[in-house]
C-alpha positions in Angstrom: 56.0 15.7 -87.1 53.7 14.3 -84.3 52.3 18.0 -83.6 51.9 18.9 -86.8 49.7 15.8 -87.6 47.4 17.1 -84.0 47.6 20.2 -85.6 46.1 19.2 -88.5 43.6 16.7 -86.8 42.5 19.9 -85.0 41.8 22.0 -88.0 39.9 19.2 -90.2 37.8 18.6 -86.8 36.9 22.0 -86.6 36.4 22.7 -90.2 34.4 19.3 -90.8 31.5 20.4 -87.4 31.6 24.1 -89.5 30.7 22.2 -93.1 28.7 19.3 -91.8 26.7 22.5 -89.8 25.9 24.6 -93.0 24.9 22.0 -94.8 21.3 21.7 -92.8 17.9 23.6 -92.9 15.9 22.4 -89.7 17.0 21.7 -86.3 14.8 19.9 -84.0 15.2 20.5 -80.0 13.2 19.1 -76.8 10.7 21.6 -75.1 12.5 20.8 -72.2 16.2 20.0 -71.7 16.9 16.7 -69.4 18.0 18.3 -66.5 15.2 20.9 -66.4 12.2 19.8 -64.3 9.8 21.6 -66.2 9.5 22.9 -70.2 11.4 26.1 -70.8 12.3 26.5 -67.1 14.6 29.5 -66.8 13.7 30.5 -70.4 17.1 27.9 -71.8 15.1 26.1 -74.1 13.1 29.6 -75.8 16.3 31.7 -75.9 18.1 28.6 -77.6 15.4 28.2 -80.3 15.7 32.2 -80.8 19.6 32.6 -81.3 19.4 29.6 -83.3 16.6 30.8 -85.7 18.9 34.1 -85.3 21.8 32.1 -87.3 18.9 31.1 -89.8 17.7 27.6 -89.3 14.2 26.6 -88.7 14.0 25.6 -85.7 11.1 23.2 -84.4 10.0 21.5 -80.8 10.3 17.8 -81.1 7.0 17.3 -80.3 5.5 19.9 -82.5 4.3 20.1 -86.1 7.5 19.2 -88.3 7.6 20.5 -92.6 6.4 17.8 -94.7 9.7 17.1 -95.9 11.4 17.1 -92.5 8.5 14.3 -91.4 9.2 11.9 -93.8 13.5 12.5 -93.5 14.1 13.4 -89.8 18.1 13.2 -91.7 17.3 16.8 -92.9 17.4 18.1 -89.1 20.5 18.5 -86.3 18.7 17.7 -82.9 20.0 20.1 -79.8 20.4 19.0 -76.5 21.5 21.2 -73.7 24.2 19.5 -71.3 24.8 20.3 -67.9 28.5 19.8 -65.9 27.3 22.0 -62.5 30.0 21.8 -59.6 29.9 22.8 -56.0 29.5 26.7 -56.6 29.1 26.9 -60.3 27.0 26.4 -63.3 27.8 25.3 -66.6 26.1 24.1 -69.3 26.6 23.7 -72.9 24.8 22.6 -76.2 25.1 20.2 -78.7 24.4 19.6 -81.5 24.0 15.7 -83.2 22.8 14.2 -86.6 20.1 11.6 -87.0 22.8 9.2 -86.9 23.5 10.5 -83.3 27.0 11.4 -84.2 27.8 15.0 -83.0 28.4 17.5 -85.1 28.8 20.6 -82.8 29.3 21.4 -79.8 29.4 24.6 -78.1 31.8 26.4 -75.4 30.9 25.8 -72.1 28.9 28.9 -70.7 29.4 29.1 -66.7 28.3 31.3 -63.8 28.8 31.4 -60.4 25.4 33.4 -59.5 23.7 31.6 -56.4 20.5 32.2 -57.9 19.4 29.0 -60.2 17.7 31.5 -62.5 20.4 34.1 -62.8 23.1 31.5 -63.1 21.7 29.7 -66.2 20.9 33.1 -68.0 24.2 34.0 -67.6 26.1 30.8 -68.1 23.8 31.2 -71.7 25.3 34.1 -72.7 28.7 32.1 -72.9 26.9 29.5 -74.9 25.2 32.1 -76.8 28.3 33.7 -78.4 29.8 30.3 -79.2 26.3 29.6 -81.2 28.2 32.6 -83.7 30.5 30.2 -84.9 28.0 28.7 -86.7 26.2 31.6 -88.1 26.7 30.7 -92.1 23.5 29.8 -93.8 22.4 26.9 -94.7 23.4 25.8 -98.0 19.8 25.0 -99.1 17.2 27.7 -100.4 15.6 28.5 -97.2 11.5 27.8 -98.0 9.1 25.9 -95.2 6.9 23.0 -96.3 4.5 22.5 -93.7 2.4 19.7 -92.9 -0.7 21.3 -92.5 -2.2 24.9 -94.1 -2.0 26.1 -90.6 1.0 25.7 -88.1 0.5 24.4 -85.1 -0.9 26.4 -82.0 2.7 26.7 -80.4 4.5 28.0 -83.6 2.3 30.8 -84.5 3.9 33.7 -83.8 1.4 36.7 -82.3 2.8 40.0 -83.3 2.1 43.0 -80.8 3.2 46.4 -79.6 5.0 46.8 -76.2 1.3 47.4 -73.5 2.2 50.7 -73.1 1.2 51.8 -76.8 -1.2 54.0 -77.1 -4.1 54.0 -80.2 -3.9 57.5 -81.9 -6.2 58.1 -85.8 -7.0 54.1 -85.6 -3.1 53.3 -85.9 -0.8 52.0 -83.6 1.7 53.9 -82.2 5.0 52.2 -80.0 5.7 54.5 -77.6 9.4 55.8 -77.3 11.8 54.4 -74.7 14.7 55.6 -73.6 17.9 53.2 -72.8 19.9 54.3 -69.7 22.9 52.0 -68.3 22.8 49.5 -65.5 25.5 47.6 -64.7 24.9 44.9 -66.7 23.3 46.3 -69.4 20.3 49.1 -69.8 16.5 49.8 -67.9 14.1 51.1 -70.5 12.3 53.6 -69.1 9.4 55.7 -70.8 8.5 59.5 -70.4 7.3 59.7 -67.1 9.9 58.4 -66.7 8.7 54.8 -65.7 10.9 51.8 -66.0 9.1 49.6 -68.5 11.9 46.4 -69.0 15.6 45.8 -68.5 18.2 44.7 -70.9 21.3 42.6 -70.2 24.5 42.7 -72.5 25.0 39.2 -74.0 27.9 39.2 -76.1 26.6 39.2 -79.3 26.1 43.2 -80.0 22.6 44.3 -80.8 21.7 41.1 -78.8 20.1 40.9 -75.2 18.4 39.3 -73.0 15.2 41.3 -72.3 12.7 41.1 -69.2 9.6 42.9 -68.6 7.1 42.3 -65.7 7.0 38.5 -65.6 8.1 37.9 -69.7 11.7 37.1 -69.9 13.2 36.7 -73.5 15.5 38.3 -76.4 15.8 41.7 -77.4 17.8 42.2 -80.7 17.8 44.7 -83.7 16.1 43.2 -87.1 15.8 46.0 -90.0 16.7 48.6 -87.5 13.5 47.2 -85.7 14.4 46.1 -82.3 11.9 43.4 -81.4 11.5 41.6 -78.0 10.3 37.6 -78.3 9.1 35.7 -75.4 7.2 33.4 -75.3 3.7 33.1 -73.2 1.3 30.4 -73.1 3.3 28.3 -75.5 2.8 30.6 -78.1 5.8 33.1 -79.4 5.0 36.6 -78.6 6.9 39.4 -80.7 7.1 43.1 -79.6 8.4 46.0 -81.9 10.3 48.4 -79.4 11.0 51.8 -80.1 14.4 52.3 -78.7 16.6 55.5 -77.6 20.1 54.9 -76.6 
């Protein structure tokens, strides 16, 4: 009797995080996560706000430009935090997720690598975060349509939308030039006809899903419309390439 009443503390847990979840539009998250030293160090705090929006929230910096009706009910937003729980020779991290109230609502697995490298290690422990962030992709139950404050959005939410550099300009239109996917170990190098290698992808494990880098830009790669698109962000502002992709 005792274990089924844990069993069924287990299962209203679970399903109350999953309903309490759906029921929002916005979630709000820190530029930069406390045990960072800088904003967006190591990319955690972009890629979070990208496989969130992913799931279909709108997702805004807390010290940003917030919808009107967001500004005058911060209740209408989850707030992420990114936690860290680093040992000797590992790093984990995980993110949560809390209500205005500052009760948690959901938590994610614990992503964890064992890379030496403090870059490497936190993309990687991501990806375990990442997948957990799934489990959470129903939509929101409200009619997804953005108030803003303002007319314009504020400089670090526009979103500039360009080809990958190396397109070329052909009959004043332009054209994405075709790259061609060929494995690695931990995912594919895009390289073009030359062939050149242009950017790599690493396997996340979401499918269609990667983490994309490309001379010093470091963000997601993922397949929207059978468009695959590569977000990173540069200056504050989001960038957003259309790749032409051959696997």
């Amino acid at each position: 009797m005792k274990n089924f009443f844990l069993l069924f503390v287990f299962v209203f847990t679970i399903t109350t995080y999953s309903q309490s979840v759906s029921e929002y539009k916005y979630i709000v998250m820190p530029q930069k996560f406390g045990f960072l030293k800088k904003p967006n160090q190591y990319n955690l705090n972009s890629l979070t706000k990208s496989v969130l929006e992913q799931q279909g929230y709108s997702v805004y910096y807390e010290d940003g430009v917030l919808p009107q009706d967001l500004a005058e009910n911060r209740c209408k937003a989850l707030y992420a935090d990114m936690l860290e729980n680093n040992t000797l020779f590992s790093t984990k991290i995980k993110l949560e997720l809390k209500d205005c109230k500052n009760q948690v609502v959901f938590i994610s697995e614990e992503g964890t690598s064992r890379e030496k490298e403090f870059e490497k290690a936190y993309i990687q422990a991501f990806r375990g975060v990442g997948k957990s962030l799934q489990t959470i992709k129903s939509k929101p139950k409200q009619e997804f349509k953005e108030v803003v404050a303002t007319p314009a959005k504020a400089p670090a939410e526009q979103m500039q939308e360009v080809p990958v550099k190396a397109a070329v300009e052909a009959n004043n239109a332009t054209v994405v030039q075709q790259l061609f996917a060929q494995p690695i170990a931990n995912g594919f190098q895009l390289v073009d006809s030359s062939p050149k290698v242009v950017m790599k992808l690493f396997k996340t494990s979401a499918s269609n899903f990667y983490i994309g880098q490309k001379d010093t830009a470091q963000g997601v790669v993922f397949n929207k419309n059978n468009q695959w698109i590569f977000e990173y962000y540069q200056n504050d502002k989001l960038v957003s390439e259309k790749l032409e992709i051959k696997f």
